[in-house]
N, CA, C and O atoms as CSV, one atom per row, in Angstrom:
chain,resi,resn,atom,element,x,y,z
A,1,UNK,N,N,157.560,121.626,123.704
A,1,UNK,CA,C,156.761,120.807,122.855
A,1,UNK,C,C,155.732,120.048,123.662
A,1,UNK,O,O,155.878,119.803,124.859
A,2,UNK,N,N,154.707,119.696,122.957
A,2,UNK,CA,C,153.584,118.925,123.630
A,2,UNK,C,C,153.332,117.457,122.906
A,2,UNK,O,O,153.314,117.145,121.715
A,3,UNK,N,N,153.137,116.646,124.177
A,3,UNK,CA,C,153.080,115.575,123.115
A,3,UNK,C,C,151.412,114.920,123.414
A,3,UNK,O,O,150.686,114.862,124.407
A,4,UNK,N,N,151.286,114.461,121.882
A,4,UNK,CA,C,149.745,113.819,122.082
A,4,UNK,C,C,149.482,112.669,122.648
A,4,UNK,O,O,150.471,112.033,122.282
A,5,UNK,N,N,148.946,112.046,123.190
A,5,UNK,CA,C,149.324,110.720,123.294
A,5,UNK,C,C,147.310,110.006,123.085
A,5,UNK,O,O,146.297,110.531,123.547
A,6,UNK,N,N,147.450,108.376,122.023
A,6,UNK,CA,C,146.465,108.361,121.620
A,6,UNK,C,C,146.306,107.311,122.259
A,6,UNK,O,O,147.306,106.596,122.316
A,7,UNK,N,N,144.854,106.735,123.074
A,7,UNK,CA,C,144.766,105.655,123.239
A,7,UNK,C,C,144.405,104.545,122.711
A,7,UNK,O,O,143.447,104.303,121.977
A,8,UNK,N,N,145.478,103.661,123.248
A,8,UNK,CA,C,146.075,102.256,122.417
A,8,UNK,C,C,145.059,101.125,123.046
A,8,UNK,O,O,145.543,100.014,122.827
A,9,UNK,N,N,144.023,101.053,123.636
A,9,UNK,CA,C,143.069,100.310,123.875
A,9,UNK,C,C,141.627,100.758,123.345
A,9,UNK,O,O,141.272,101.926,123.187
A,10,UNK,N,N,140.712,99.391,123.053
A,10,UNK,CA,C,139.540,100.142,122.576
A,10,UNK,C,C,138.405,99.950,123.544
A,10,UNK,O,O,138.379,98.752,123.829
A,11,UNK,N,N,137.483,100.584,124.155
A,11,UNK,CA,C,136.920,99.969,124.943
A,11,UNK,C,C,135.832,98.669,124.805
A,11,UNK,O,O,135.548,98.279,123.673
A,12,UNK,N,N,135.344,98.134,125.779
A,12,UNK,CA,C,134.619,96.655,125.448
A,12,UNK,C,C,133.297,97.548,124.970
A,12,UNK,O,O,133.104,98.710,125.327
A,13,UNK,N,N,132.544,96.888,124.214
A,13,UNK,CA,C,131.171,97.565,124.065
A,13,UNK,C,C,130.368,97.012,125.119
A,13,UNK,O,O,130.612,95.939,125.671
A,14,UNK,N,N,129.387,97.786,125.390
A,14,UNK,CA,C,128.661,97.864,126.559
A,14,UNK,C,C,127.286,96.857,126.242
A,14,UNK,O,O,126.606,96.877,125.216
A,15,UNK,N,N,127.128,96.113,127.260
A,15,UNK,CA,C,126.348,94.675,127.214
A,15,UNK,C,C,124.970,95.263,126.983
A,15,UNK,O,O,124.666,96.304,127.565
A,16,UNK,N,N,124.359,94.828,126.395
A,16,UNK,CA,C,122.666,95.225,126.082
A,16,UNK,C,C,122.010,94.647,126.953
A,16,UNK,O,O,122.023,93.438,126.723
A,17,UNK,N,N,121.382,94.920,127.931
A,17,UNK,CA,C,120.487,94.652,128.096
A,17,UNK,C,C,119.410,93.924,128.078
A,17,UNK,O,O,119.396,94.209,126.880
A,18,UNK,N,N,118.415,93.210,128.230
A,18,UNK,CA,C,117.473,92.739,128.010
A,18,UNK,C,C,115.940,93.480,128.989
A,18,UNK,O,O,115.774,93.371,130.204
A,19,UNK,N,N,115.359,93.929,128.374
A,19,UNK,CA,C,114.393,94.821,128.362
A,19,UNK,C,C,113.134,93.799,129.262
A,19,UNK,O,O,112.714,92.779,128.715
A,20,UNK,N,N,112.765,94.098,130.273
A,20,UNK,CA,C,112.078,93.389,131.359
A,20,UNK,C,C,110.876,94.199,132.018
A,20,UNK,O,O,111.058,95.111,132.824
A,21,UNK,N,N,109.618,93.761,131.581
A,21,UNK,CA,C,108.434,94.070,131.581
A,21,UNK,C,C,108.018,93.330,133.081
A,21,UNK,O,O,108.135,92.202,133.560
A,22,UNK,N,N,107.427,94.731,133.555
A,22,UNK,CA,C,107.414,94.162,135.277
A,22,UNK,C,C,105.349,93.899,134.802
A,22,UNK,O,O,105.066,94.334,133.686
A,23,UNK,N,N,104.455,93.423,135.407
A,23,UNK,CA,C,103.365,92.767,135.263
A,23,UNK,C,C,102.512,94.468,135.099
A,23,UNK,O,O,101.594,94.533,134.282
A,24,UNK,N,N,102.878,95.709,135.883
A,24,UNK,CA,C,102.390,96.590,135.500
A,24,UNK,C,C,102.564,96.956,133.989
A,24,UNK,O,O,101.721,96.952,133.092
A,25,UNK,N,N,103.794,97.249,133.960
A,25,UNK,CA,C,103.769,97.291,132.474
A,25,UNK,C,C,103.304,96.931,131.259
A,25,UNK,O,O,103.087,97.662,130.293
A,26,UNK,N,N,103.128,95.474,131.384
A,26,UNK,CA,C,102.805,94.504,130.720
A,26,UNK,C,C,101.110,95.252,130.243
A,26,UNK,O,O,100.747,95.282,129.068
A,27,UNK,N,N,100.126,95.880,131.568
A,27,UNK,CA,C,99.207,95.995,131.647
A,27,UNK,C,C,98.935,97.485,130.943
A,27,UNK,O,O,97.940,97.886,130.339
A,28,UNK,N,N,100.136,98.120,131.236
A,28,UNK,CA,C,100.086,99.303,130.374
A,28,UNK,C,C,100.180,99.228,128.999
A,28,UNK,O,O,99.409,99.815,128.240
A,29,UNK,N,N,101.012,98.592,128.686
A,29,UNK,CA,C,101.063,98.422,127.101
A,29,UNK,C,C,100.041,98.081,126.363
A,29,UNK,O,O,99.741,98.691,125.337
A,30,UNK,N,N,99.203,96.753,126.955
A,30,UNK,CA,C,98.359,96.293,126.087
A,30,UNK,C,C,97.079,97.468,126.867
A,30,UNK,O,O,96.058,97.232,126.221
A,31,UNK,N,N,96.907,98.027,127.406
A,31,UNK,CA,C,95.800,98.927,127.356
A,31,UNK,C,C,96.151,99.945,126.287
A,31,UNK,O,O,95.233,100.020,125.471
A,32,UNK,N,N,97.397,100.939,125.948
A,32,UNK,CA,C,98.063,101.975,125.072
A,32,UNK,C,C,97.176,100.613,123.405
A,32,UNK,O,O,96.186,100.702,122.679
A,33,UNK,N,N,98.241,99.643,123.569
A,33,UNK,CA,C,97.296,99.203,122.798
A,33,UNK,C,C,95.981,98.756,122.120
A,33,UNK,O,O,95.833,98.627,120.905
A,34,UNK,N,N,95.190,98.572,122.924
A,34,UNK,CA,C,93.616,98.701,122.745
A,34,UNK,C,C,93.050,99.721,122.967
A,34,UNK,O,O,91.869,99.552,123.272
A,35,UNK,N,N,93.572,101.301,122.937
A,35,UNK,CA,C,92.970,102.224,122.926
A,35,UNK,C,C,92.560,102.227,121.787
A,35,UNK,O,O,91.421,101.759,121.772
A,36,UNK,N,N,93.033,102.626,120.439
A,36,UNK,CA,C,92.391,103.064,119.661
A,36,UNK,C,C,91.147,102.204,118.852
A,36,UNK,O,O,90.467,102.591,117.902
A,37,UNK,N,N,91.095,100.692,119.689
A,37,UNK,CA,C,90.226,100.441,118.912
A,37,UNK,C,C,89.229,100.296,120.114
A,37,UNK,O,O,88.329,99.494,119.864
A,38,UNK,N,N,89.166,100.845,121.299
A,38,UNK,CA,C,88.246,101.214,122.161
A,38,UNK,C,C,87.496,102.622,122.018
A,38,UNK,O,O,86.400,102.979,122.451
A,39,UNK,N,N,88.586,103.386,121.165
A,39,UNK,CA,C,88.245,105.024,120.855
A,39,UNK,C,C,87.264,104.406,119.514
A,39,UNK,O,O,86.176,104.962,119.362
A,40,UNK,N,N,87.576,103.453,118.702
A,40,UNK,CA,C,86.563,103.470,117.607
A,40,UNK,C,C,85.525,102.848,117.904
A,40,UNK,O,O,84.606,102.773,117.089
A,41,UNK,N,N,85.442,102.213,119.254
A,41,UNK,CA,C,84.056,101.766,119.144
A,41,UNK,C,C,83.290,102.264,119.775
A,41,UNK,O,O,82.121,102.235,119.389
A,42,UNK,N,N,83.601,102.866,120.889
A,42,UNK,CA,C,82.756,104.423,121.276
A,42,UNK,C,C,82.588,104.999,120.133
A,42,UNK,O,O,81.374,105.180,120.050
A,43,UNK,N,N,83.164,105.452,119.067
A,43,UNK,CA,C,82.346,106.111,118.156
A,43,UNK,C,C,81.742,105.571,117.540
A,43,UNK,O,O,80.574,105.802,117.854
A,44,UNK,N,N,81.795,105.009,116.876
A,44,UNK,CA,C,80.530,103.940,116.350
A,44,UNK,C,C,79.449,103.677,117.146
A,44,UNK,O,O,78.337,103.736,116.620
A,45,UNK,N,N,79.550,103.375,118.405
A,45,UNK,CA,C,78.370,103.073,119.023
A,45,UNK,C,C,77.672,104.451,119.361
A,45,UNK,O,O,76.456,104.489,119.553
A,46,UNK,N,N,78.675,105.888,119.450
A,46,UNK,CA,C,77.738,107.087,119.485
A,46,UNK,C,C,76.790,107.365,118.351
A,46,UNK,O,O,75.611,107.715,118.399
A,47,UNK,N,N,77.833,107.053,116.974
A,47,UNK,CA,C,77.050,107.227,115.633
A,47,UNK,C,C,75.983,106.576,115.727
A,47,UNK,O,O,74.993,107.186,116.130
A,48,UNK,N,N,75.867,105.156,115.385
A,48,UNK,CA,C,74.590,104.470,115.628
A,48,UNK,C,C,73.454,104.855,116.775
A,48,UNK,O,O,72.229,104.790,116.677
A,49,UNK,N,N,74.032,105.153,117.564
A,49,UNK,CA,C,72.843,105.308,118.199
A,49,UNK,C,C,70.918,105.689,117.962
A,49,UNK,O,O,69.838,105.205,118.301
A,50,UNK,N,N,71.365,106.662,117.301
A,50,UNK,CA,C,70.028,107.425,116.622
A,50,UNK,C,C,69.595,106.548,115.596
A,50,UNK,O,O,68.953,107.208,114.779
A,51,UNK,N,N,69.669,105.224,115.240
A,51,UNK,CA,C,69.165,104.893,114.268
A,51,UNK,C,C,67.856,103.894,114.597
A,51,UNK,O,O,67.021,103.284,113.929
A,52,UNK,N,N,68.203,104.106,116.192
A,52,UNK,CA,C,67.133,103.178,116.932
A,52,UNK,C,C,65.862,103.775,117.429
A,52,UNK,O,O,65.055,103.181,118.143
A,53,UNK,N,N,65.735,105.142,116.943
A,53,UNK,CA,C,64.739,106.223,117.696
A,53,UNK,C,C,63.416,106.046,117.548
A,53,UNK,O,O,62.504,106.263,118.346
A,54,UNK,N,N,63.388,105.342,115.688
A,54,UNK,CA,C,62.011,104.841,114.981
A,54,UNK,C,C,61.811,103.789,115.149
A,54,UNK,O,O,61.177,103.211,114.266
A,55,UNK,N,N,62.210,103.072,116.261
A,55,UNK,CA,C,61.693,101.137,116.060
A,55,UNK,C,C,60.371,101.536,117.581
A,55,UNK,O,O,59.982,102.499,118.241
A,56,UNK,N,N,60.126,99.982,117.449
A,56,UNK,CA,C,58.646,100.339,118.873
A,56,UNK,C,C,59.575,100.602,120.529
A,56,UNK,O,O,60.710,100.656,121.001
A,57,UNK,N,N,58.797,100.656,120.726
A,57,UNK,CA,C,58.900,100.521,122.205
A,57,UNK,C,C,59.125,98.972,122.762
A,57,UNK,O,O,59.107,97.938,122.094
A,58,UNK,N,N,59.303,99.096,123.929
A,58,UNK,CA,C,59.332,97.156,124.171
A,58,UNK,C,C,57.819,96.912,125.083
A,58,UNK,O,O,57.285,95.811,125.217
A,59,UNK,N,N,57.369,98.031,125.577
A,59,UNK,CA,C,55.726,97.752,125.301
A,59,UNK,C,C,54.660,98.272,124.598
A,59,UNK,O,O,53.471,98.370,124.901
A,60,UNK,N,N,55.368,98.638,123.460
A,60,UNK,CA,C,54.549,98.833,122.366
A,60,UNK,C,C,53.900,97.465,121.284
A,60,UNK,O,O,54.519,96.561,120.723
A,61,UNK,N,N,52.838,97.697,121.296
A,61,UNK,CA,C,52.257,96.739,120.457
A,61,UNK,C,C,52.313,96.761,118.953
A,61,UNK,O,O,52.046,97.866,118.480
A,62,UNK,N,N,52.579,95.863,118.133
A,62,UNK,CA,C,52.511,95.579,116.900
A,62,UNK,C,C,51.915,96.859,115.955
A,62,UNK,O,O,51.011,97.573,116.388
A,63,UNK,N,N,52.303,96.993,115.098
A,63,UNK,CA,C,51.532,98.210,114.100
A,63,UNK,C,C,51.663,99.617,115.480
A,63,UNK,O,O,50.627,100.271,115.360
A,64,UNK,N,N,52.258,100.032,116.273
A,64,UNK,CA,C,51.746,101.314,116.830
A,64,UNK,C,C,51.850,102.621,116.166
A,64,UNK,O,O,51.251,103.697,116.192
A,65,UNK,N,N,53.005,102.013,115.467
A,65,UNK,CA,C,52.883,103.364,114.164
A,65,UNK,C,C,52.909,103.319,113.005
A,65,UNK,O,O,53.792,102.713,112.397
A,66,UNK,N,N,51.958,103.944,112.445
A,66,UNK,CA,C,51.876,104.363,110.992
A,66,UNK,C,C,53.034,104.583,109.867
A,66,UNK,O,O,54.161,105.067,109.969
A,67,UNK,N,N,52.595,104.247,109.174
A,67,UNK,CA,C,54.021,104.729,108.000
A,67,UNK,C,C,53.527,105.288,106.747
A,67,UNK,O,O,52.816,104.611,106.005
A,68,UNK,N,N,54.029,107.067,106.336
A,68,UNK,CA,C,53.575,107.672,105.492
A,68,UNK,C,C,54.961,107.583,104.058
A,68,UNK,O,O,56.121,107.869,104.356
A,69,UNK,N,N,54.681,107.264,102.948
A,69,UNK,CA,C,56.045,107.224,102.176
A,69,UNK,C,C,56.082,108.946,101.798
A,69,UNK,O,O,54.997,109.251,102.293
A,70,UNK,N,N,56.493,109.903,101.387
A,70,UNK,CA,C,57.290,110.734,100.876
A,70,UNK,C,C,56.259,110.904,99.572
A,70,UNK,O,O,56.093,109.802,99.050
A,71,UNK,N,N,55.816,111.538,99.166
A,71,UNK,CA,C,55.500,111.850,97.422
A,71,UNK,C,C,56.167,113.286,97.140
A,71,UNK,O,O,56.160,114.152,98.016
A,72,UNK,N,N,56.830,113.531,95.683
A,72,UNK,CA,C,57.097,114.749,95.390
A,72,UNK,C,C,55.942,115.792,95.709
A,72,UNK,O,O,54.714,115.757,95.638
A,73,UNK,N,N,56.974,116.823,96.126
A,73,UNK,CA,C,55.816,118.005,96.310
A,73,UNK,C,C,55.788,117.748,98.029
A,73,UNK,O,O,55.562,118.722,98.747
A,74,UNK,N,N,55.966,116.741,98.485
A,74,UNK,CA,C,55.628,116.276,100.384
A,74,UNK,C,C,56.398,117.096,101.117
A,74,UNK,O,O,57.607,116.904,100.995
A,75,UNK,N,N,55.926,118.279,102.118
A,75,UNK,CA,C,57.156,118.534,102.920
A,75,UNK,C,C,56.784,117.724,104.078
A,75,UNK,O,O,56.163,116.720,103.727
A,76,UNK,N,N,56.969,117.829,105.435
A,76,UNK,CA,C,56.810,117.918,106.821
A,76,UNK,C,C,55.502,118.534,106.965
A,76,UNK,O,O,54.598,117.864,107.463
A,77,UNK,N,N,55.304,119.651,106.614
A,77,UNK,CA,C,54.368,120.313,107.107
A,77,UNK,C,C,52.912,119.739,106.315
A,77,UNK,O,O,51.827,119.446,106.817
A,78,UNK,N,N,53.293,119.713,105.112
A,78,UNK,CA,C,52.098,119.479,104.818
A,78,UNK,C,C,51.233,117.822,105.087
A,78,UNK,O,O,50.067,117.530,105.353
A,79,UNK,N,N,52.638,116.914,104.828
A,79,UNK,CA,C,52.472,115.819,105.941
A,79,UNK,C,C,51.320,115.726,107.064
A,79,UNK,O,O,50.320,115.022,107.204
A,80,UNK,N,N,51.975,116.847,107.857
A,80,UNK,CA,C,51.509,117.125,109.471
A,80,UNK,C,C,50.022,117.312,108.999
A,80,UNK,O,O,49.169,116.462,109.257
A,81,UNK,N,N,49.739,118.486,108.280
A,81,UNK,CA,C,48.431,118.785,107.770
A,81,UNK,C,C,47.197,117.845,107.568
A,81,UNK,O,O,45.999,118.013,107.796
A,82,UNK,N,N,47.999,116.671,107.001
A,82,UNK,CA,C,47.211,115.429,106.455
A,82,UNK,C,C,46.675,114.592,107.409
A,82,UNK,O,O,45.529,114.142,107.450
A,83,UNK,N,N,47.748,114.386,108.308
A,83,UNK,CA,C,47.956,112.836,109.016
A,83,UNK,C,C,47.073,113.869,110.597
A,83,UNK,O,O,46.343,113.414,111.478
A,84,UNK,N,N,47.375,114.762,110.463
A,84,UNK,CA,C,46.465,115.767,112.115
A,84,UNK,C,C,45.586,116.678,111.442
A,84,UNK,O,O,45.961,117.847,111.345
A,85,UNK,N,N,44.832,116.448,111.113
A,85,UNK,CA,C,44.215,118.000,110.533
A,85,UNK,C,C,43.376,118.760,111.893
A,85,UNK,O,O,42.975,119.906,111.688
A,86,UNK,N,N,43.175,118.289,112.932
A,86,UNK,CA,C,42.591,118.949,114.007
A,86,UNK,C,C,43.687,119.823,114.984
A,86,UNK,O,O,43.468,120.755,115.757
A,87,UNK,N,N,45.174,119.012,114.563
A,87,UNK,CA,C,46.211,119.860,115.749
A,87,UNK,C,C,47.016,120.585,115.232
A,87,UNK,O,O,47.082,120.519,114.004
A,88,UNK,N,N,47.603,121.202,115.695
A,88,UNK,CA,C,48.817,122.297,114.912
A,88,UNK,C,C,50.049,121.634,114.335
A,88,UNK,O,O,50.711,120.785,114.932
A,89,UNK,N,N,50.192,121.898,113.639
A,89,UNK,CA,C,51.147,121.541,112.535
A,89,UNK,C,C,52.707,121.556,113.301
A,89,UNK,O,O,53.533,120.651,113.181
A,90,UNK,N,N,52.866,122.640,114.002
A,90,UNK,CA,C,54.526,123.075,114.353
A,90,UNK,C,C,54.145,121.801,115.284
A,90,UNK,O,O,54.364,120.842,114.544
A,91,UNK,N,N,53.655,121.270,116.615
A,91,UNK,CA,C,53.851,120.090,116.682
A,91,UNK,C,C,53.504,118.976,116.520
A,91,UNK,O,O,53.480,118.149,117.432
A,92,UNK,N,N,53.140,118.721,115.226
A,92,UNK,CA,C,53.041,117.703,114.726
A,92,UNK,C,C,54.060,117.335,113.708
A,92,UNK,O,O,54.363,116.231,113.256
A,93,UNK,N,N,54.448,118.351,113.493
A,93,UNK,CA,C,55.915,118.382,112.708
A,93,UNK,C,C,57.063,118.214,113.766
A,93,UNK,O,O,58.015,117.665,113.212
A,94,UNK,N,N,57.234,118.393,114.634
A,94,UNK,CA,C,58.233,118.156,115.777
A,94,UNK,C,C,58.141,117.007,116.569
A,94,UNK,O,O,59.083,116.611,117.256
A,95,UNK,N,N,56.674,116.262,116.488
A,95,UNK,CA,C,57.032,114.884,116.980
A,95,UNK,C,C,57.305,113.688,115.472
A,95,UNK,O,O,57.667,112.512,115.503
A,96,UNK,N,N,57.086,114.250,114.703
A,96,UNK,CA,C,57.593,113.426,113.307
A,96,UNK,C,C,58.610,113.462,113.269
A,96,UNK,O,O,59.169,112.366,113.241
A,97,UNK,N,N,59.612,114.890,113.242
A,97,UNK,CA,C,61.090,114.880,113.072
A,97,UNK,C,C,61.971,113.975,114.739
A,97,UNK,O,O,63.171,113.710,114.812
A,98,UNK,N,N,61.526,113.856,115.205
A,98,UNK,CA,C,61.686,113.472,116.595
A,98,UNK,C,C,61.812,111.829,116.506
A,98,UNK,O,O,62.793,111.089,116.438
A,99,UNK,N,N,60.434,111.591,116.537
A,99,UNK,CA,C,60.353,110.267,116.150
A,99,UNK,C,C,61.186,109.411,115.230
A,99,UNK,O,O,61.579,108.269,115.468
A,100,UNK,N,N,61.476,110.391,113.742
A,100,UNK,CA,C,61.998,109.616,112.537
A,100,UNK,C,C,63.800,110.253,112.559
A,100,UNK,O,O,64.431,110.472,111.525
A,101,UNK,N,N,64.250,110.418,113.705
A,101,UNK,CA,C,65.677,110.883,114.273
A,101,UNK,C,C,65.716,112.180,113.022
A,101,UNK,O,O,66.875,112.315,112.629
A,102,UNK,N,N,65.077,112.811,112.565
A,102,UNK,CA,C,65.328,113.893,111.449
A,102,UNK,C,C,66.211,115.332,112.130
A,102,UNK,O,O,66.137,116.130,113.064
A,103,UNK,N,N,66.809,115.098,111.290
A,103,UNK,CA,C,68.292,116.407,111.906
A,103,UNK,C,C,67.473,118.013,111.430
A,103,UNK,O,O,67.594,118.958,112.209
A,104,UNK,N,N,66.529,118.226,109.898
A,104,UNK,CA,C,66.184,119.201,109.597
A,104,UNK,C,C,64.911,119.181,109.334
A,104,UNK,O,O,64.371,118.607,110.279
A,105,UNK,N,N,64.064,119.529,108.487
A,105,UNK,CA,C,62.993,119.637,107.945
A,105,UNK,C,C,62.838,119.132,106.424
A,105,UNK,O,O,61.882,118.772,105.738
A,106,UNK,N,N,63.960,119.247,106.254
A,106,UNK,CA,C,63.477,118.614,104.502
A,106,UNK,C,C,63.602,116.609,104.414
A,106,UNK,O,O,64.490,115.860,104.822
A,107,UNK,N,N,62.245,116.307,103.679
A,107,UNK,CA,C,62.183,114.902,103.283
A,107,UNK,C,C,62.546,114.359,102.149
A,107,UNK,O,O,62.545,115.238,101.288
A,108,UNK,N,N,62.867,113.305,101.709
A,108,UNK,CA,C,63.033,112.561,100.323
A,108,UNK,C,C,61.911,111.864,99.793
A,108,UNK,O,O,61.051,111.405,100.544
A,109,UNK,N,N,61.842,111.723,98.261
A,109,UNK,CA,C,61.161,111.280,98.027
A,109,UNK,C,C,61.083,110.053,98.181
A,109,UNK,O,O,62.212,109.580,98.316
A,110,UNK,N,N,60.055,109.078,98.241
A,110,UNK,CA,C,60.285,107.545,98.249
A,110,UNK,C,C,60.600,107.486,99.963
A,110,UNK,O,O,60.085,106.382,100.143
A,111,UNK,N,N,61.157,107.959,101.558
A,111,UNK,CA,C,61.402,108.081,102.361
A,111,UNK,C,C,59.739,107.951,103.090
A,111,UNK,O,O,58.724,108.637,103.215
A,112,UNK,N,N,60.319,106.440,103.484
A,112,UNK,CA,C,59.429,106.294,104.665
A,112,UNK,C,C,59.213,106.757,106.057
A,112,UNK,O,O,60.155,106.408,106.767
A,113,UNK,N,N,58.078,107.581,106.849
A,113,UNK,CA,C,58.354,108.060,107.708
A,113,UNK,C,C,57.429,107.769,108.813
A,113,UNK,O,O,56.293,108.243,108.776
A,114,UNK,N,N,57.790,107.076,109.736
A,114,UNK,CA,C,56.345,106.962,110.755
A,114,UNK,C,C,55.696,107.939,111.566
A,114,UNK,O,O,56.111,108.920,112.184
A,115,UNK,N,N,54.855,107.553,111.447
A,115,UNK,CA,C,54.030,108.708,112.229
A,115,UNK,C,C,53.437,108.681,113.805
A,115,UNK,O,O,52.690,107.737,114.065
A,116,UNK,N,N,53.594,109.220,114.398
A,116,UNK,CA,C,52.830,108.782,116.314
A,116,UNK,C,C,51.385,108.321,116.120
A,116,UNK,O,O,50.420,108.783,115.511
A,117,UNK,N,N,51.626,107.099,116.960
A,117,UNK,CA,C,50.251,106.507,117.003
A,117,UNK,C,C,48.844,107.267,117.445
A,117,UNK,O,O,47.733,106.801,117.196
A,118,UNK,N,N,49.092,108.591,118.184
A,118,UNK,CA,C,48.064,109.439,118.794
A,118,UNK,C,C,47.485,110.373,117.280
A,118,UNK,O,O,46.533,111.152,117.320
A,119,UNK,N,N,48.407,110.035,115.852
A,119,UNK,CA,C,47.745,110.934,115.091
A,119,UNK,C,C,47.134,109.668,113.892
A,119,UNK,O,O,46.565,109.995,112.850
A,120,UNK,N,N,47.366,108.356,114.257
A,120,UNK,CA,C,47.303,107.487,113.262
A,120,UNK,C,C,45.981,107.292,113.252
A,120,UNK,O,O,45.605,106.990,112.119
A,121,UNK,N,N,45.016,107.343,114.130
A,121,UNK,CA,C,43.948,107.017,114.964
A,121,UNK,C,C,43.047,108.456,113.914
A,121,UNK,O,O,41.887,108.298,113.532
A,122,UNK,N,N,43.744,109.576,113.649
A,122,UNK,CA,C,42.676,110.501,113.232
A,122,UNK,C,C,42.693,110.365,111.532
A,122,UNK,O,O,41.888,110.975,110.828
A,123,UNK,N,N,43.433,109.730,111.154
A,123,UNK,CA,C,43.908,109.710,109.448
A,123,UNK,C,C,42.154,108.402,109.325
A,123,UNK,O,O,41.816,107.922,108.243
């Protein structure tokens, strides 16, 4: 025969700890923590960026550029046509989209758009 034998003591539970942040740590954490709102403000400040493309220069003088509004029927090109009629259109359409941060070719109506001071001079 075999005999079982059960033990008749329970053990002590095991002391916890207290969790001790050495000064590195300390420095790790709160960086883990201000990442993500360091990741959002790099993006934001990438987004914005382009919205500054149409203001002057900082030695640009007052009025240096023109401002054409949009009428139905207005593309780019024909724009260009108006405001340069002596230079070619493809760049005069490429320093407009340039200038006014424009991602494509199509305009809105009512959309104000400035124009380079080197073509304001021929209008």
């Amino acid at each position: 025969m075999t005999a079982i034998s059960f033990p008749t003591s329970v053990p002590a539970p095991a002391r916890a700890t207290r969790l001790r942040l050495t000064v590195r740590g300390r420095r790790v954490l709160a960086l883990l923590a201000a990442l993500p709102a360091l990741i959002a403000l790099a993006i934001a400040m990438a987004m914005g960026s382009g919205a500054a493309l149409a203001s002057l220069d900082v030695g640009a003088p007052a009025g240096a550029f023109e401002s054409v509004v949009v009428s139905a029927g207005d593309t780019l090109w024909s724009i260009a046509e108006d405001v340069a009629p002596g230079h070619d259109p493809r760049d005069v359409v490429d320093q407009i989209a340039r200038l006014n941060a424009l991602n494509g070719v199509s305009v809105q109506v009512g959309q104000e758009l400035a124009i380079p001071a080197e073509y304001s001079e021929d209008r």
